[in-house]
C-alpha positions as CSV (number, residue, x, y, z in Angstrom):
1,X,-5.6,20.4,-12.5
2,X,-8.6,18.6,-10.7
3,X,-8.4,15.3,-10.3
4,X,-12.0,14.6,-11.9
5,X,-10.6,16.5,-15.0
6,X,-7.6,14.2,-15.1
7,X,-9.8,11.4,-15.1
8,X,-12.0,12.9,-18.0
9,X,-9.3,13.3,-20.4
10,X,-8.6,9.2,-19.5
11,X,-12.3,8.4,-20.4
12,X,-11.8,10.7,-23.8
13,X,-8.6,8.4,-24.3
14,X,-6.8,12.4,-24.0
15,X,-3.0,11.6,-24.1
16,X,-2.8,14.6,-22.3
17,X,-3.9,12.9,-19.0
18,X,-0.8,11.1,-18.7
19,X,1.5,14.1,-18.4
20,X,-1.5,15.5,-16.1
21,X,-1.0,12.5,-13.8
22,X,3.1,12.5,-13.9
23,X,3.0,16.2,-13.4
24,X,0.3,15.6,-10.1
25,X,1.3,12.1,-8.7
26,X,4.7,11.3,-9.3
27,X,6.0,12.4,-6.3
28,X,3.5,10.7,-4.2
29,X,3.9,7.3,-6.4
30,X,7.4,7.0,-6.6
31,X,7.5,7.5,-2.9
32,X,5.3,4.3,-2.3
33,X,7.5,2.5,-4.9
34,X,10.6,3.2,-3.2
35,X,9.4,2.5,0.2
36,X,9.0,-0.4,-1.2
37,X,11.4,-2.2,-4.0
38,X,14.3,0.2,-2.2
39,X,16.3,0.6,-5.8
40,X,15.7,4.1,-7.8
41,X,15.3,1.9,-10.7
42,X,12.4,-0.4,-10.1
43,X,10.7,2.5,-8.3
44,X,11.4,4.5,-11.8
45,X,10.0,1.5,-13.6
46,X,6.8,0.9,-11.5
47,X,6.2,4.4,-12.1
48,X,6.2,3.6,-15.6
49,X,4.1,0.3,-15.4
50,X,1.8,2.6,-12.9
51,X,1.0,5.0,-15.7
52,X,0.3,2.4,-18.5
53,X,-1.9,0.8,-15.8
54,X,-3.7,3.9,-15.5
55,X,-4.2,4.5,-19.1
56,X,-5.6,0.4,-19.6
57,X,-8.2,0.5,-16.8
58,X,-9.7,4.1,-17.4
59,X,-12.3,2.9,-18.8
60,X,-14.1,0.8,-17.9
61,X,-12.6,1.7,-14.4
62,X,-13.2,5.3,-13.2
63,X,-11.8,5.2,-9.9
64,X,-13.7,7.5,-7.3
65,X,-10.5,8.6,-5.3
66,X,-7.9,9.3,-8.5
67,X,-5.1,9.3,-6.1
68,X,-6.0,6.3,-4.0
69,X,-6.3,4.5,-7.1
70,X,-3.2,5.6,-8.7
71,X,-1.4,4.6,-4.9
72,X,-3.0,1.4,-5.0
73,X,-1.8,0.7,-8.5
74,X,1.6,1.8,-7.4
75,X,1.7,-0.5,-4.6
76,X,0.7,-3.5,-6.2
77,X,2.9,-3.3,-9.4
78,X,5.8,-2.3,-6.9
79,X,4.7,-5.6,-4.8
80,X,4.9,-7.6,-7.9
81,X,8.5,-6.5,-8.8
82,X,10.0,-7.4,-5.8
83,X,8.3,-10.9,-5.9
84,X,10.8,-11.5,-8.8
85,X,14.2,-13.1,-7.8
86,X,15.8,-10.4,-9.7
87,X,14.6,-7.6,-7.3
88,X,14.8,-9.9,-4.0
89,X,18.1,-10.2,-5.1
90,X,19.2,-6.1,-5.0
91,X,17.0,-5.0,-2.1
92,X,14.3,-4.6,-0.7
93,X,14.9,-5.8,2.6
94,X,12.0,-3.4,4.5
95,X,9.3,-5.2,2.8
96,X,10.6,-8.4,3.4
97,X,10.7,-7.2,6.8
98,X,7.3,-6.2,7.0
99,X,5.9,-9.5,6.0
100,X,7.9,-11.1,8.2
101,X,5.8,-9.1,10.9
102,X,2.7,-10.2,10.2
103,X,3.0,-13.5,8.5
104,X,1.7,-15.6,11.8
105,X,-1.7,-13.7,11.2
106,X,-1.0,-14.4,7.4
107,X,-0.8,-18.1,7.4
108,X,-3.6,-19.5,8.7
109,X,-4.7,-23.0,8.5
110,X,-7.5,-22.3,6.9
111,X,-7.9,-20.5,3.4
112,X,-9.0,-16.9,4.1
113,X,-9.7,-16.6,0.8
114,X,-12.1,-19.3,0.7
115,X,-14.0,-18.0,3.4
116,X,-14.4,-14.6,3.0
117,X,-14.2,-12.3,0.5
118,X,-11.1,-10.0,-0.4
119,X,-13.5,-6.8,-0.2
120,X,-15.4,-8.6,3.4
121,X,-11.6,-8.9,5.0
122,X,-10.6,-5.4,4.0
123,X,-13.8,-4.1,5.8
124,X,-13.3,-5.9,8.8
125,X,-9.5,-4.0,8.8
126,X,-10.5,-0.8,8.2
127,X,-13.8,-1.1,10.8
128,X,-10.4,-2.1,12.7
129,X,-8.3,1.0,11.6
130,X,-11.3,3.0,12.9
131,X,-11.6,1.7,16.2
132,X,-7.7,2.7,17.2
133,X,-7.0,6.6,17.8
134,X,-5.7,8.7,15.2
135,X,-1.8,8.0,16.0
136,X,-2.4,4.5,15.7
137,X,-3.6,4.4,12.3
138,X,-1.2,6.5,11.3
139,X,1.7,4.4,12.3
140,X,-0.3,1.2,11.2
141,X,-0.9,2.9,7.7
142,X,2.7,4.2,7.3
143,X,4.1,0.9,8.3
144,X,1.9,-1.8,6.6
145,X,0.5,0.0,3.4
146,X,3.5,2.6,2.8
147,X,6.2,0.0,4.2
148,X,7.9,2.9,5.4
149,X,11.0,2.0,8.2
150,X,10.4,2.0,11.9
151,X,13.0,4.7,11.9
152,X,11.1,7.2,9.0
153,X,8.2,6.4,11.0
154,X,10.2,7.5,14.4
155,X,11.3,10.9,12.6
156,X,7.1,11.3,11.7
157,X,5.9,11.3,15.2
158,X,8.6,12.3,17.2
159,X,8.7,9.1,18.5
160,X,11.5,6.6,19.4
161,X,12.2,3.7,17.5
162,X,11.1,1.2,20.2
163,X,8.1,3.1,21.0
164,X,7.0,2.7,17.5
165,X,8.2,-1.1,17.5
166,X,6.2,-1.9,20.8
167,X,2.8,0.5,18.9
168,X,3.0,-1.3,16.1
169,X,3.1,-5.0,17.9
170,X,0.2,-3.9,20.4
171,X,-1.9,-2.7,16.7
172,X,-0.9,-6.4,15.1
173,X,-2.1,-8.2,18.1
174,X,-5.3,-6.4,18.6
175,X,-5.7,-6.9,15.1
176,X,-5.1,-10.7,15.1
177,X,-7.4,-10.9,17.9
178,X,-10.0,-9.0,16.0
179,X,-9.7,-11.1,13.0
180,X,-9.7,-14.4,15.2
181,X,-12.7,-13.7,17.1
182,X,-14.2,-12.6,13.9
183,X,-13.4,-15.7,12.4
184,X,-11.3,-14.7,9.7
185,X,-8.0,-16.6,11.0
């Protein structure tokens, strides 16, 4: 079923788009939601949270990319679980890993939020993401938005692990360099 059908039966309130979007997406959601809490169980029950997202923001939200919406819902409700002490406490050591990579560019003196916006910031990132070539991205992407391990990332490309180590530290400092002379940091 087409997306843009899916997302029809959600504005006619059509119960039948949830088993649509389990049937389509939950491979591809339950991916990102293990990459990220690292337990079968919290993934299963972001999945869960993910769908009942779904069904409360269509309406008056119809997303223009069905899958990059229901990803982005995945990612943040799987964020938000391992925020809780419970989680932090069974897992999810990759993610904690991956903020630990970037948090020098993440805490900046100054309030980011206070001087840009949210939507201005991710712009500036992806104008970023554009400028690098396509392998790049790639690994950027996989790393920082799937939080998949430097080793699934390895497998990906063919790569070794310290050649994807050394990428991804070249991308985070062109990136902080970007953002600094852009005044964002």
């Amino acid at each position: 079923m087409e997306d843009q059908q899916i997302v029809d039966m959600y504005l006619q309130r059509d119960e039948n788009a949830l088993a649509q979007t389990k049937l389509k997406y939950t491979i591809y959601c339950r991916a990102i939601a293990l990459h990220i809490v690292q337990s079968p169980e919290d993934a299963d029950e972001a999945l869960n949270d993910t769908w009942l997202a779904a069904w409360n923001s269509i309406p008056p939200h119809i997303p223009e990319c069905f899958k990059t919406f229901l990803g982005r819902l995945t990612r943040n409700i799987s964020l938000n679980r391992i925020r809780s002490e419970k989680t932090l406490k069974r897992g999810a050591a990759e993610t904690r890993v991956v903020f630990e990579e970037v948090e020098d560019w993440l805490q900046s003196e100054q309030n980011i939020e206070q001087q840009v916006s949210e939507k201005a910031l991710a712009e500036e990132i992806n104008n970023f993401l554009d400028s690098i070539s396509a392998t790049e991205r790639n690994v950027f992407v996989r790393r920082y938005w799937y939080m998949q391990s430097i080793a699934e990332i390895a497998e990906y490309h063919s790569f070794s692990e310290s050649k994807v180590k050394s990428m991804l530290f070249r991308i985070r400092k062109k990136l902080y360099a970007k953002l600094e002379k852009e005044h964002y940091l």
